[in-house]
N, C-alpha and C positions, 0 to 999 in steps of 0.2 A: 524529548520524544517527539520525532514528527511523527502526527497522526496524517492518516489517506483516507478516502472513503474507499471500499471494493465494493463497487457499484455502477454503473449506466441506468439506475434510475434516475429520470432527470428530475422528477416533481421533489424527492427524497435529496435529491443533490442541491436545490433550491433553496430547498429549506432549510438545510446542514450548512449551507454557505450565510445564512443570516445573522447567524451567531457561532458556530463549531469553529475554532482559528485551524480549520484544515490549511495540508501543502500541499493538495494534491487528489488524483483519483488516480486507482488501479480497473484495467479490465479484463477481460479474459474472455475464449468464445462461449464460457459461461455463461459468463454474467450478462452476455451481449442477447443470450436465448431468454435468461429470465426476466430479462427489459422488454423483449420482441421487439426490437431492432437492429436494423442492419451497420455497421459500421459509420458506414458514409453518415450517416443522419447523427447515432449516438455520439460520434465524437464533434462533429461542429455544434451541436447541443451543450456539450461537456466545455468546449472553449471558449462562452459563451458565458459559463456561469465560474468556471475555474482561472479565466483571465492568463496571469503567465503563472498560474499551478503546475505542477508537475501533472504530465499525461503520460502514464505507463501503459501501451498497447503491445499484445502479445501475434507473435506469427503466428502465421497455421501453417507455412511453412515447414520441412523437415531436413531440405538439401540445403548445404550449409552457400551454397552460391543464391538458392533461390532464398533464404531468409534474407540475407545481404541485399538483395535487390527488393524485396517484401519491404522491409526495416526500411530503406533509403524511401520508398515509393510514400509512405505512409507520414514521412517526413513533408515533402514536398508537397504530398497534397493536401494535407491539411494545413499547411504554412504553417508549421512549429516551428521552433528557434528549442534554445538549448532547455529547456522545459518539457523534454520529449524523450522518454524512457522507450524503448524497446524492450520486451518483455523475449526473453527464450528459454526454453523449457533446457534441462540439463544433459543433454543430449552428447556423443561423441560430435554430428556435425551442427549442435548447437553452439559448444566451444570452440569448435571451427570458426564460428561464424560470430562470436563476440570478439575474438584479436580481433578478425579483418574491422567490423563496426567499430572499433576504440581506434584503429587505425585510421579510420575513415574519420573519426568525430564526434561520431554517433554516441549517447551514451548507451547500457547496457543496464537492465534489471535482468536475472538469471531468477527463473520459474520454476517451481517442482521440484525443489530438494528437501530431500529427506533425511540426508544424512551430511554429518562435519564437511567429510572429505568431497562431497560434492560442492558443498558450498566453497570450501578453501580452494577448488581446483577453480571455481570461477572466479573465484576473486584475484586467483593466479592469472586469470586470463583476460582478465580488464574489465568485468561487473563492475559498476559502481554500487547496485544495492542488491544483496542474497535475499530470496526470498523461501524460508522453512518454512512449511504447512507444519503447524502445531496441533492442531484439534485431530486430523486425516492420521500425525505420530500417534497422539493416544487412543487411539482409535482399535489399534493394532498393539497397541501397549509399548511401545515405543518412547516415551518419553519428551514429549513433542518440547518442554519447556529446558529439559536441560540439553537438547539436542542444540536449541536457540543459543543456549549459555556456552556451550562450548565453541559456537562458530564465533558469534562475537569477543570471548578468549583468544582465541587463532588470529582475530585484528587486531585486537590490541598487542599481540604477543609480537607477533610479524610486522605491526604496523602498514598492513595493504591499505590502501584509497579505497575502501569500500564498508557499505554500512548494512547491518543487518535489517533487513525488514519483511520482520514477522507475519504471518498471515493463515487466515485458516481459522479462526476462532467461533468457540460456541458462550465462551460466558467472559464475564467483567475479568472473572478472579486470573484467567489464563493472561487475561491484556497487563496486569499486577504483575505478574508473575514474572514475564518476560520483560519489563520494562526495570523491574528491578535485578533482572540479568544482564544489562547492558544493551540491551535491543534498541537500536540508534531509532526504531522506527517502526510503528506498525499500521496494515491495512487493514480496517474494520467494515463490517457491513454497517449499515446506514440505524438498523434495527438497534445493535450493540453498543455504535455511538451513542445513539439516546440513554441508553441505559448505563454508559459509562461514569452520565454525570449526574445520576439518580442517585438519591438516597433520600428514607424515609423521614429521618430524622430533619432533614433538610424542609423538607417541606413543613414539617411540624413547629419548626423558628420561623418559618417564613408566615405561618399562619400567626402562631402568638406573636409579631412583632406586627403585625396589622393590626388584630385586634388590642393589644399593650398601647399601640401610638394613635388611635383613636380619640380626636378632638386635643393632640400635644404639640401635633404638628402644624403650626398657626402661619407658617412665611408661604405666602403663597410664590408659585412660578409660572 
C-alpha cells in the first residue's frame, strides 16, 4: 500500500514526515481553502518537506487545451521532475486532456470518480493513478469499497499501467477495507493517519513493558 497524506497543512505534514514512511501528498482547491493558502506558497512549502514525493496537484481548469497548458505551467514552475501528478477531474474534456499530458510526459492522477467505468475509461486513457471517493459513495449508498474493488479487478483483469488510489475516507475500518481489495494506494487526511496506527491495546504493552523492565535494563547507551 502506498500511503499519501490529502492535505496542505504544512505543520500536520511536518510532523507525518518524522516518522509516517509516506510517498507522497495529494491536493485539491479544497484542501488548498482549509490550509488558507494560495498555491504558489502551499506547494514550495510541500516540496520542501516531501523532497522527490509524489506532488498530485489538481486543475481548475475545465477546457481540455487550457488544463494541458494549466498541467504543463504548474510543472515548470515549481521545478518538479517526474514526482509530479496532475490531478483532473473525469470530465469528457478532462479525458481529452490526459492522452494529450501522457503524450506530453506528463504523468496523470484522474479525480472524482465514482463509478468502475469511469475509472477504466481513464486508465484507458493514460491515468497512471484512479482516484474513487469512497466515504462521498457511501454517503449516497453507493458502495464506495466495492466500487474500489471492482476498478482495481478491471487492472488486474486488463492488465493497464495504472494503480487505484483510494480517497475520500471517514474511518480506519474503510482504509482495511480497501486495501484488502487490492487498492495499490490510498490518500488519507493527516487526522486519519494518526489514527491508522493507533490501537489501545498498544499502548497498554507499551506501558507494562516500562513498567516490567524497571531496574532490568542495566547496559547503558
Amino acid at each position: 500500500m502506498i500511503y499519501m497524506a490529502d492535505t496542505a497543512d504544512i505543520a500536520a505534514l511536518k510532523h507525518l514526515y518524522e516518522f509516517f514512511p509516506l510517498e507522497g501528498i495529494t491536493t485539491n482547491p479544497t484542501i488548498l481553502k482549509m490550509a488558507g493558502q494560495p498555491l504558489s506558497v502551499a506547494v514550495d512549502q510541500i516540496k520542501a518537506i516531501v523532497g522527490d514525493g509524489m506532488i498530485h496537484i489538481q486543475v481548475m481548469s475545465e477546457n481540455a487545451d487550457d488544463i494541458v497548458r494549466e498541467a504543463k505551467k504548474y510543472k515548470t514552475y515549481f521545478d518538479l521532475g517526474d514526482n509530479y501528478y496532475t490531478k483532473i477531474p473525469v470530465t469528457p474534456q478532462g479525458y481529452k486532456a490526459m492522452s494529450i499530458l501522457k503524450d506530453a510526459g506528463i504523468n496523470v492522477t484522474a479525480t472524482a470518480i465514482f463509478t468502475q467505468q469511469q475509472a477504466l475509461v481513464a486508465a484507458k486513457a493514460g491515468a497512471d493513478f484512479v482516484a474513487p471517493y469512497v466515504s462521498r459513495l457511501d454517503n449516497i449508498s453507493s458502495h464506495g469499497i466495492d466500487v474500489v474493488g471492482d476498478i482495481a479487478k478491471n487492472i488486474i483483469e486488463y492488465e493497464l499501467n495504472t494503480k487505484v488510489l483510494a480517497a475520500s475516507f471517514k474511518t480506519v475500518d474503510q482504509i482495511y477495507r480497501v486495501s484488502m481489495k487490492r487498492a495499490h494506494s490510498a490518500t488519507i487526511s493527516p487526522e486519519i493517519l494518526m489514527q491508522l496506527i493507533k490501537h489501545p491495546m498498544t499502548d497498554i504493552s507499551v506501558k507494562t513493558f516500562l513498567e516490567d523492565g524497571q531496574g532490568l535494563y542495566d547496559v547503558e547507551f
